[in-house]
C-alpha positions as CSV (number, residue, x, y, z in Angstrom):
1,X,-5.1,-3.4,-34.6
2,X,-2.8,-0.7,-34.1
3,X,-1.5,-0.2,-30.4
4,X,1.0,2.1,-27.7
5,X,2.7,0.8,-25.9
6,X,4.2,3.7,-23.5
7,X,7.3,2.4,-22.0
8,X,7.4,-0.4,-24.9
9,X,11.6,-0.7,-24.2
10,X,11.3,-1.2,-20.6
11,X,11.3,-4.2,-19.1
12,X,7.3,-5.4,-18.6
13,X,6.4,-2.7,-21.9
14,X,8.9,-4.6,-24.0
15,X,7.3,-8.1,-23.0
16,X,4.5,-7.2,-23.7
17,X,4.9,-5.7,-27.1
18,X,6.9,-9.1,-27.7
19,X,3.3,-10.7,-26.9
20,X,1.3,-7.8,-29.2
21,X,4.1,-8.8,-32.1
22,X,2.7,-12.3,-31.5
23,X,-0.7,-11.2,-32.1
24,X,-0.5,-9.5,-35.2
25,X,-0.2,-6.1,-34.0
26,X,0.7,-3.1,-35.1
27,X,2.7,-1.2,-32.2
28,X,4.2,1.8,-31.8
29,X,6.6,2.6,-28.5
30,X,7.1,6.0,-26.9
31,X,10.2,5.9,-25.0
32,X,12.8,8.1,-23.6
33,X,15.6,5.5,-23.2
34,X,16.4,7.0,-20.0
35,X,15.4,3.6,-18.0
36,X,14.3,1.7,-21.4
37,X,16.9,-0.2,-23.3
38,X,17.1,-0.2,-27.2
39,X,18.5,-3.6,-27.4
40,X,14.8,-4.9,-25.5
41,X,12.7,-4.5,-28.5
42,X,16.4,-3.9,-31.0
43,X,14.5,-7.7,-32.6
44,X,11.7,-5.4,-33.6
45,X,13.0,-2.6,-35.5
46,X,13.6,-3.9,-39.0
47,X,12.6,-2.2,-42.4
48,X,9.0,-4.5,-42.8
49,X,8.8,-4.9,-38.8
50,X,5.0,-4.5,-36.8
51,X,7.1,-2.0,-34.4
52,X,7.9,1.8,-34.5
53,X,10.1,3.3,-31.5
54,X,9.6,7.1,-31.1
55,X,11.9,8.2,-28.5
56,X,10.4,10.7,-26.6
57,X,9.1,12.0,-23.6
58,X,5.3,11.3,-22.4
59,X,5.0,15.0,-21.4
60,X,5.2,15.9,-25.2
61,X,1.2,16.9,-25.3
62,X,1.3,17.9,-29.3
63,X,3.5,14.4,-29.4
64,X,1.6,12.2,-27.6
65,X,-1.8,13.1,-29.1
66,X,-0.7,12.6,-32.3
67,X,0.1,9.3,-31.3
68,X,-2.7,8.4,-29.9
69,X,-4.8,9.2,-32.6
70,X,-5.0,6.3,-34.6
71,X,-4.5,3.7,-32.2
72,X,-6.9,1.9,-30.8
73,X,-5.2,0.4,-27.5
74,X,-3.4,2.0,-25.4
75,X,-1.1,0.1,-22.8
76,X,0.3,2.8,-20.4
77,X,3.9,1.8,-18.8
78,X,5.8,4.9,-18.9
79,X,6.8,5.7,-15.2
80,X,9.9,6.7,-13.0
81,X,10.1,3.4,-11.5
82,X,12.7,2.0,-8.7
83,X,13.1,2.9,-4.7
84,X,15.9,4.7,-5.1
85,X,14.6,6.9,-7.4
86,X,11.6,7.6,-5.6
87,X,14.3,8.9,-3.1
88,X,16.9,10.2,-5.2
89,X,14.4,12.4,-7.3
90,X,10.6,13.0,-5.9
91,X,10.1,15.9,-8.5
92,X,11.0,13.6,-11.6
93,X,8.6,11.0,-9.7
94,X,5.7,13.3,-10.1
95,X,6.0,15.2,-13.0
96,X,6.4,11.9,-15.4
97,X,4.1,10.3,-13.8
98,X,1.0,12.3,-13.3
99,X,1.4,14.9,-15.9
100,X,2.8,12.2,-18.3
101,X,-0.6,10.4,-17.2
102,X,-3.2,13.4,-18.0
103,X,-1.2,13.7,-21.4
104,X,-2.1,10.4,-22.3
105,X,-5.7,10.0,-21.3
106,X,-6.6,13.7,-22.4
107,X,-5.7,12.1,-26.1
108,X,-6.8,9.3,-25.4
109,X,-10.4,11.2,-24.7
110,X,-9.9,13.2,-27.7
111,X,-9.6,10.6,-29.9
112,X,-12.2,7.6,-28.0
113,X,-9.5,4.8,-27.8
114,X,-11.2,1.9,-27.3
115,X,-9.4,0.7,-24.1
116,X,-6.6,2.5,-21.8
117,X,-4.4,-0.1,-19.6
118,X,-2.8,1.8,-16.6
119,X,0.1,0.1,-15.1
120,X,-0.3,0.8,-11.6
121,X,1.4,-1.0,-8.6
122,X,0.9,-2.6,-5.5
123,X,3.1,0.7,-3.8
124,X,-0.5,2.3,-4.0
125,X,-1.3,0.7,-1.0
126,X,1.7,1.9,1.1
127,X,2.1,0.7,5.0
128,X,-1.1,-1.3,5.3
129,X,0.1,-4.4,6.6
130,X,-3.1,-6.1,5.9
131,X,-2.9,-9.4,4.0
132,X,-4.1,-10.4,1.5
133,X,-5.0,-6.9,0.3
134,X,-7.7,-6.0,-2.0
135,X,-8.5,-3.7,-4.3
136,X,-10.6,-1.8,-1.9
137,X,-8.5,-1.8,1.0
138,X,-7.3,1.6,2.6
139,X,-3.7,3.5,1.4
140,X,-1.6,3.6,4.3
141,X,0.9,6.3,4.0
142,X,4.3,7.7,5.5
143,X,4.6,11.6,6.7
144,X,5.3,13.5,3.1
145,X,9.0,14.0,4.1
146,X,9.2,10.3,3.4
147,X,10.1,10.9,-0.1
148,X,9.4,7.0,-0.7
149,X,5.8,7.2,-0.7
150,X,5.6,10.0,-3.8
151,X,6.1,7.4,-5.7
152,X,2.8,5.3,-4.0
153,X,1.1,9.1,-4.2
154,X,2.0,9.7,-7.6
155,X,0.7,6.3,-8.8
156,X,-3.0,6.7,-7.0
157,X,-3.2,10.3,-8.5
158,X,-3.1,8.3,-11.8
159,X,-5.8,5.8,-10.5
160,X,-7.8,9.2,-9.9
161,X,-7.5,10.7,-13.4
162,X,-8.2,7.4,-15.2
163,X,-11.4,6.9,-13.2
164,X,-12.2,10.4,-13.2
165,X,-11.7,10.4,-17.1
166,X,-14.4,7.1,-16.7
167,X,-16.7,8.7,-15.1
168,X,-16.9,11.9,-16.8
169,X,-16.3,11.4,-20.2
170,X,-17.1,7.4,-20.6
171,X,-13.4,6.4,-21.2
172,X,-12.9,2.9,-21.5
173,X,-9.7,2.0,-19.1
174,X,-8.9,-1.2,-16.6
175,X,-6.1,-0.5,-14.0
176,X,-3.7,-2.9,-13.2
177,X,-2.0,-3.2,-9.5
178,X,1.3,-5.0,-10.3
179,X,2.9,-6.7,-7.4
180,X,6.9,-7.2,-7.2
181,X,7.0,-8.0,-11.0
182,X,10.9,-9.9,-12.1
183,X,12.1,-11.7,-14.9
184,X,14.9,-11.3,-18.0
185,X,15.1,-7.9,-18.9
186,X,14.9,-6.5,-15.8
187,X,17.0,-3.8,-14.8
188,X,20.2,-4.6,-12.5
189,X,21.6,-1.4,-11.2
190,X,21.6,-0.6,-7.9
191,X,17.8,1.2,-9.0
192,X,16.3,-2.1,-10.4
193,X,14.3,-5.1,-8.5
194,X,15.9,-7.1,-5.8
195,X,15.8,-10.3,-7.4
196,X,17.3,-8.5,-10.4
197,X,19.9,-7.4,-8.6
198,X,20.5,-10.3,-6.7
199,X,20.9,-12.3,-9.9
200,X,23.6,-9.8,-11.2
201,X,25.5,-9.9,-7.9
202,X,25.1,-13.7,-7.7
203,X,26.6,-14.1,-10.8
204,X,29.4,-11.6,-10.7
205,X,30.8,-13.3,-7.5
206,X,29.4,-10.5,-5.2
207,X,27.9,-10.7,-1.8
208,X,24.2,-10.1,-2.0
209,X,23.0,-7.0,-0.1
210,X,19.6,-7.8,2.2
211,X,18.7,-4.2,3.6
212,X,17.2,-4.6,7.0
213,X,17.1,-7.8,8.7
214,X,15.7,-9.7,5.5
215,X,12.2,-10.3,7.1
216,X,10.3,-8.4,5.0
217,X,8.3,-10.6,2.7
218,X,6.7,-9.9,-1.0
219,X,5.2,-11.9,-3.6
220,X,7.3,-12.1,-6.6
221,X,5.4,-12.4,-10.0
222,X,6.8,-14.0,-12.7
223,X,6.8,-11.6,-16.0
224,X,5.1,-13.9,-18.6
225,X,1.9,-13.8,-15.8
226,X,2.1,-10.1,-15.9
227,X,2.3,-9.8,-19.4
228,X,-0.8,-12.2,-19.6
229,X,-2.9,-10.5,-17.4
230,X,-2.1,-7.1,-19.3
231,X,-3.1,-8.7,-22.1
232,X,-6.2,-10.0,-21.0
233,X,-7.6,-6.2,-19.4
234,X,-7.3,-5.3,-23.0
235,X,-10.1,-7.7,-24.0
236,X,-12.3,-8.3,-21.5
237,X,-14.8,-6.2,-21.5
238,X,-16.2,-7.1,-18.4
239,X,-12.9,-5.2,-17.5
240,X,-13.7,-2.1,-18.6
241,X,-13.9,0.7,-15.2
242,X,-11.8,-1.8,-12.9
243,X,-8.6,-1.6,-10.0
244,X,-7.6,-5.1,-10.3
245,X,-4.6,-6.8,-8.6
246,X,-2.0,-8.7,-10.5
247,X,0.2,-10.9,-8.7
248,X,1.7,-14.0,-7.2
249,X,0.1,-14.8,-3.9
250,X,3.1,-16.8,-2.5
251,X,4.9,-14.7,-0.1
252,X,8.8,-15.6,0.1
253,X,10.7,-14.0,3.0
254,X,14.0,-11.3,1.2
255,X,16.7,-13.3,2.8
256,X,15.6,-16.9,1.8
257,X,15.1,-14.9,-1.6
258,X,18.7,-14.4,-1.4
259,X,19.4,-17.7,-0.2
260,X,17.5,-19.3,-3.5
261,X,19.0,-17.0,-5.4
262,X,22.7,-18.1,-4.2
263,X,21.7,-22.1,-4.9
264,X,20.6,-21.3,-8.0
265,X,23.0,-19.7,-9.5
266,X,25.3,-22.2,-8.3
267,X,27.5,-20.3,-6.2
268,X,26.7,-21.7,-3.2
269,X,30.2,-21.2,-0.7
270,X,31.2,-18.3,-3.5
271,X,29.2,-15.7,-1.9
272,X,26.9,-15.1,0.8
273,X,24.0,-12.8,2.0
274,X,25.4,-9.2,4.0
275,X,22.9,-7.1,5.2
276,X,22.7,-3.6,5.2
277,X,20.7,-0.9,7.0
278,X,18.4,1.1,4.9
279,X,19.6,4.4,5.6
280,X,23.4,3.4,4.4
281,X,22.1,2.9,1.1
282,X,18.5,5.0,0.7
283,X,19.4,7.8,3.0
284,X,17.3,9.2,6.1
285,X,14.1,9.8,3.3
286,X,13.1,5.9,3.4
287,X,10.9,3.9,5.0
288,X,10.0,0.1,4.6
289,X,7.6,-2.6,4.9
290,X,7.4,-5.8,6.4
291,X,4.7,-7.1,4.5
292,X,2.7,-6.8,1.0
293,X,0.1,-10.1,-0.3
294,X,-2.4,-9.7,-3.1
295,X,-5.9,-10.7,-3.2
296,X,-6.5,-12.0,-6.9
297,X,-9.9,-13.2,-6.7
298,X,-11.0,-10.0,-8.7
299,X,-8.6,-10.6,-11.5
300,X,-8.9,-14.6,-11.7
301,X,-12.8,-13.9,-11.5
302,X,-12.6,-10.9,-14.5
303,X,-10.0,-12.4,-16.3
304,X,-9.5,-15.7,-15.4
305,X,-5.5,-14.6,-14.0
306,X,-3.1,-16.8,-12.1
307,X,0.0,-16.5,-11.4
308,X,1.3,-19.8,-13.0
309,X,5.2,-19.5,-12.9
310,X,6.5,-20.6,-9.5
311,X,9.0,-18.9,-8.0
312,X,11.9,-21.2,-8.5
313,X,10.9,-21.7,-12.0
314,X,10.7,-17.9,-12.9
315,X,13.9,-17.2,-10.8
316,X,16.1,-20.4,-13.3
317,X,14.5,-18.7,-16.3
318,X,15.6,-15.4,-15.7
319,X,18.9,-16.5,-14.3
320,X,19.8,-18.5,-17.6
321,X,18.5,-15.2,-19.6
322,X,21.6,-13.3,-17.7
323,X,23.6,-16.0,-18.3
324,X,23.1,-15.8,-21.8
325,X,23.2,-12.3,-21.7
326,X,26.3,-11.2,-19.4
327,X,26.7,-7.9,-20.6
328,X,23.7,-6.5,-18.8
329,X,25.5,-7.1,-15.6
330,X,27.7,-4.1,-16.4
331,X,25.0,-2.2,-14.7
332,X,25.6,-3.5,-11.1
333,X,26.6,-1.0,-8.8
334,X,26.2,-2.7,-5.8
């Protein structure tokens, strides 16, 4: 089976094309580098290898449709991803995300793939403090000067076109709701995932940096679970037409996050948590939230998902990865 992975050198698109690789796929990637890391899928790229990088942009129309044609999955990563980004650049948020979206299911239409994976997120939900949330449940949103939530708006507008795309011209696509995805590969920077960053600080003998008053709570999902439950949408038809949630359903407070990390990475004494208020580091366009919980039932029901990987486990996994790969930390900016 031939397969594209958009976003295939980022860090959940290169997981899973390590998974298709397993499977006896043929995959192609469509990647811009700009977040995406050679080195991710670098065990790939050899003469006789199952994987061809194309680095390029998703917005390529005349590109993108001829790479859709002869595939017959397509796994949709590509985004702007990361909070600060959100804030830094809004525009760049929507443009890649929505128009880089249409590009993909319009060829995706024009040439009937057989199934379309959207990686969606759990930011498509925004302020609603409700827990556990479903896949039904309202989107909560910020005042538009909150440049934080184009990211959440952006996202939904892609939930729109897929299942308009559905309805109208019977495309075949599952979307996924990711919820506070971490693991090895992940970026570090001061744009990538907390527990990222708090690895790379923990490790680098740096204080950690808790933004708020470290109440806020999410449920941190382990990467191979991700990657498993991608997987899955692909096959199941039962799937097909779906908003399902993917995601750990153990909620785990930022500062004993930080805490865990700290013990961990044995550094206990070496460094300690500071906290930080939002606005120091996002700017005045930000706004937070206390709380986000998934409901899985749809997704353990459809596709028989759990998140297996507990948090301690995930968290000495990925830590060892950085070990064993130090030079990533070179992106810390924190």
């Amino acid at each position: 089976m031939k397969v594209l992975v958009t976003g295939g050198a980022g860090f959940i698109g290169s997981h899973l094309v390590d998974r298709l690789v397993d499977a006896s796929c043929q995959v192609i990637v469509l990647d811009n580098l700009s977040t995406g890391k050679l080195e991710n899928i670098a065990h790939h790229l050899t003469p006789n290898g199952k994987v061809r990088l194309v680095k390029a942009d998703i917005r390529n129309v005349e590109l993108v449709n001829q790479l859709v044609k002869d595939c017959q999955v397509v796994f949709h990563e590509a985004a702007v991803v990361g909070v600060k980004r959100y804030v830094e650049n809004p525009i760049d948020v929507i443009e890649v995300n929505v128009l880089g979206t249409h590009n993909i299911l319009e060829a995706a239409r024009k040439h009937d793939v057989e199934r379309l994976i959207l990686a969606s997120t759990s930011e498509v939900y925004g302020k609603n403090i409700k827990a556990p949330l479903s896949e039904g449940d309202d989107r909560v949103l910020g005042p538009t000067y909150i440049d934080r939530w184009c990211y959440s708006t952006s996202k939904a507008l892609d939930e729109h076109l897929v299942i308009g795309y559905h309805r109208r011209y019977g495309l075949k696509p599952v979307i996924l709701r990711y919820f506070n995805v971490y693991g090895p590969r992940q970026e570090c920077s001061a744009y990538g995932g907390v527990v990222s960053r708090f690895i790379a600080q923990a490790l680098t003998g740096r204080d950690l940096t808790v933004f708020g008053d470290g109440k806020q709570t999410r449920c941190f999902t382990y990467i191979e679970d991700i990657v498993e439950g991608t997987i899955r949408a692909a096959e199941v038809d039962e799937a097909i037409g779906k908003i399902l949630n993917l995601g750990s359903t153990n909620e785990t407070k930022i500062i004993d996050l930080a805490h865990l990390v700290i013990k961990l990475a044995g550094v206990e004494g070496k460094v300690k948590p500071i906290y930080i208020p939002y606005e120091k580091f996002y700017g005045r366009w930000y706004e937070d939230l206390p709380r986000r919980v998934p409901d899985v039932s749809e997704a353990s029901k459809i596709l028989g998902f759990s998140s297996k990987t507990n948090l301690v486990e995930g968290l000495r996994e990925t830590i060892e990865w950085y070990k064993r790969n130090f030079n990533r930390l070179s992106e810390i900016t924190l």
